[in-house]
C-alpha positions as CSV (number, residue, x, y, z in Angstrom):
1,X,0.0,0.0,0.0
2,X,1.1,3.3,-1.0
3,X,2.9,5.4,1.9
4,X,0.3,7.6,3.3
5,X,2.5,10.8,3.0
6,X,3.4,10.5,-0.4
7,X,-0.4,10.0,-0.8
8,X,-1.1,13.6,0.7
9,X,1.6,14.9,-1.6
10,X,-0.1,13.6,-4.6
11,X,-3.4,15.2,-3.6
12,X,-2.0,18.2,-3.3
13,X,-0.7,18.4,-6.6
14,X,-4.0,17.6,-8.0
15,X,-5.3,20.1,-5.7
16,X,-2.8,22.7,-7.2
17,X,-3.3,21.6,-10.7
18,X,-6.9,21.7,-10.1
19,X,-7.4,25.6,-8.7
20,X,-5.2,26.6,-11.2
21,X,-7.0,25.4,-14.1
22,X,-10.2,27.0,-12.2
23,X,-8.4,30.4,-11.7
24,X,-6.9,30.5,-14.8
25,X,-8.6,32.8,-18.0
26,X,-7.0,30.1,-20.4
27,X,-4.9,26.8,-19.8
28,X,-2.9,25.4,-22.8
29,X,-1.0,22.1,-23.0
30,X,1.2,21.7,-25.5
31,X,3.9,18.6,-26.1
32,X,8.2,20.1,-25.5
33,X,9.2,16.9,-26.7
34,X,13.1,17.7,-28.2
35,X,12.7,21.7,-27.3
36,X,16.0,22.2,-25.6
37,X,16.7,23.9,-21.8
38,X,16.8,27.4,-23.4
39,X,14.1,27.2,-25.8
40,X,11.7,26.1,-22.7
41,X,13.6,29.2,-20.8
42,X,12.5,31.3,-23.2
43,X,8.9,30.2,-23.6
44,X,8.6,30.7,-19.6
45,X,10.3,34.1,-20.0
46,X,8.3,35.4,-22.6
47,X,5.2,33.5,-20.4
48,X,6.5,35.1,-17.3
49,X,5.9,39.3,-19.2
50,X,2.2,38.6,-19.5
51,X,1.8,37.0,-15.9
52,X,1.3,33.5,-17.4
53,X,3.2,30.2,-15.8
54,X,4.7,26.7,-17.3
55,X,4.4,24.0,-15.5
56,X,5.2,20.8,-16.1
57,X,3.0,18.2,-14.2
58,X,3.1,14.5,-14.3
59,X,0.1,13.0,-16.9
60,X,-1.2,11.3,-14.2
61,X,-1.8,14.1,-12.2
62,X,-3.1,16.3,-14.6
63,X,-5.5,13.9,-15.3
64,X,-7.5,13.3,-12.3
65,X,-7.4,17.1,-11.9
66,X,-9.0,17.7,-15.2
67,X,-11.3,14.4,-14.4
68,X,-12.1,16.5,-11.1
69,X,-13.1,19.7,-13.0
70,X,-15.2,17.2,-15.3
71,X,-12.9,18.2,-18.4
72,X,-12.6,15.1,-20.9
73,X,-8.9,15.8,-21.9
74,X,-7.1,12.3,-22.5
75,X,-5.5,13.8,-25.3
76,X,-3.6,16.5,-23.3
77,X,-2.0,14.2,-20.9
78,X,-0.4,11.5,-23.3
79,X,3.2,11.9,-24.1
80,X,5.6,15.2,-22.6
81,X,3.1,17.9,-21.5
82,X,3.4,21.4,-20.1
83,X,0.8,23.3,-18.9
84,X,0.6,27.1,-18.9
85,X,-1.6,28.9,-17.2
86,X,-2.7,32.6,-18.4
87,X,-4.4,35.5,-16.5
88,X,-5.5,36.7,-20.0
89,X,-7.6,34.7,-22.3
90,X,-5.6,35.3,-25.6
91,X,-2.3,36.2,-25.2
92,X,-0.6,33.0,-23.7
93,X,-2.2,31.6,-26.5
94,X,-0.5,33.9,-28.9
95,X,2.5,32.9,-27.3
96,X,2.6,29.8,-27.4
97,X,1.3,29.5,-31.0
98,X,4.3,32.0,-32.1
99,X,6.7,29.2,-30.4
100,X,5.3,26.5,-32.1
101,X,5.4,28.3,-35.4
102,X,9.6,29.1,-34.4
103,X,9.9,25.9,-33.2
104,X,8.4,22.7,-35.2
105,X,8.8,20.4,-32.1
106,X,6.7,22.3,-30.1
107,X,3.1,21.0,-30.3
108,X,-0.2,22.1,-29.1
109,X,-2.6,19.7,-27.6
110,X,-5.7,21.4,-26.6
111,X,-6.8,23.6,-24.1
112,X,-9.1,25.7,-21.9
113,X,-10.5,29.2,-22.7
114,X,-13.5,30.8,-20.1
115,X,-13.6,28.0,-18.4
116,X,-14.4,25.6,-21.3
117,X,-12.9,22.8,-23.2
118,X,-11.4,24.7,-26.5
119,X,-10.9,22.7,-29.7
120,X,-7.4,23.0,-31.9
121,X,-9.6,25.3,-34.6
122,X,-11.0,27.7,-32.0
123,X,-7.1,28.2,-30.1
124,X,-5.5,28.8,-34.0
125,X,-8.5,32.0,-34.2
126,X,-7.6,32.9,-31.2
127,X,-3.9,33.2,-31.6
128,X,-4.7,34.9,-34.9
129,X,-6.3,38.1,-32.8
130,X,-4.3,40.9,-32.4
131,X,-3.3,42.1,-28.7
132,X,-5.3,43.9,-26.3
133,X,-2.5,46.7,-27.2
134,X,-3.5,46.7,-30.7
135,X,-6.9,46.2,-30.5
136,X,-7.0,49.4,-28.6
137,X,-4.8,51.3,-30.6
138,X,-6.6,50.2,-33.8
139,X,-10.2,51.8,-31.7
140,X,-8.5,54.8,-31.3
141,X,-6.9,55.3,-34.4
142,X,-10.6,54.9,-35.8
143,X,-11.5,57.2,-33.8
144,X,-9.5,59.9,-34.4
145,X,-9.9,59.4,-38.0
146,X,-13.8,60.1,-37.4
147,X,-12.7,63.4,-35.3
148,X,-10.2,64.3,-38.1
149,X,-13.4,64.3,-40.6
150,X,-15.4,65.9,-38.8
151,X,-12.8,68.7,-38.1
152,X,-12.0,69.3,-42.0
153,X,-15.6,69.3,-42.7
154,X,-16.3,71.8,-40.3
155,X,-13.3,73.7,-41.2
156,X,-14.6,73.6,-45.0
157,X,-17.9,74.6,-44.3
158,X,-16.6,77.8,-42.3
159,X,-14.6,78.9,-44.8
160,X,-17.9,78.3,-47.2
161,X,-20.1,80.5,-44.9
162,X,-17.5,83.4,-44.8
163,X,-17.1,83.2,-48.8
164,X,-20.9,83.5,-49.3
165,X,-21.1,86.5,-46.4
166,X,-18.8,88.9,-48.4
């Protein structure tokens, strides 16, 4: 029988694995079969600027935490898997997808967005969206481009009124 302590231990990494998942805005898994020490540094680096984590968990674990959750994942924990966590919904997404496209080894599995199961199709749209950044300078710049109008127009029809007054 399994040593009572080492049982505890276990429980609390499902436990860990568990409330992350739950706090998290997205979780991604992805396979880092053959990436190399620095390429993973890098990933948790570039991870670490938009207050996402990598972990790496055993399957096994990760399994009866996304069993506890009632997530049907069996595809995320088979072979190498690292998790990453994300306070934002898109951008570790974003990240990760840039990796994989720099590095061929690195594979998405699947992963969780709002709380729900996301499929392969739905995380490659989501990776296509442009930053919160960009998203907001790309509202502004629309508009000032409406303010901009406006101004000329007014400016034109000014110069029309004082024409026709004298």
């Amino acid at each position: 029988m399994a040593n009572e302590k080492i049982l505890e231990q276990k429980k609390g990494v499902v436990s860990e694995i568990s409330d992350k998942i739950s706090k998290s805005a997205s979780t991604i898994f992805f396979d880092y079969r053959g990436l190399t020490d620095e390429q993973i540094s890098l990933i948790r680096k570039e991870l670490k600027k938009s207050n996402s984590e990598m972990k790496i968990y055993k399957n096994t674990m990760t399994k009866r935490a996304l069993d506890d959750l009632k997530f049907n994942m069996d595809y995320c924990t088979f072979g190498p898997s690292a998790v990453v966590f994300g306070e934002d919904s898109i951008t570790p997404i974003k990240i990760i997808a840039d990796f994989s496209k720099k590095y061929e080894l690195l594979k998405v599995k699947g992963g969780i967005v709002d709380g729900k199961e996301t499929s392969m199709e739905v995380l490659t749209k989501l990776s296509a969206i442009p930053s919160r950044d960009a998203l907001i300078t790309m509202l502004a710049s629309g508009m000032l481009g409406v303010i901009n109008n406006l101004s000329i127009s007014l400016k034109l029809y000014a110069e029309k009124l004082k024409e026709e007054g004298n």
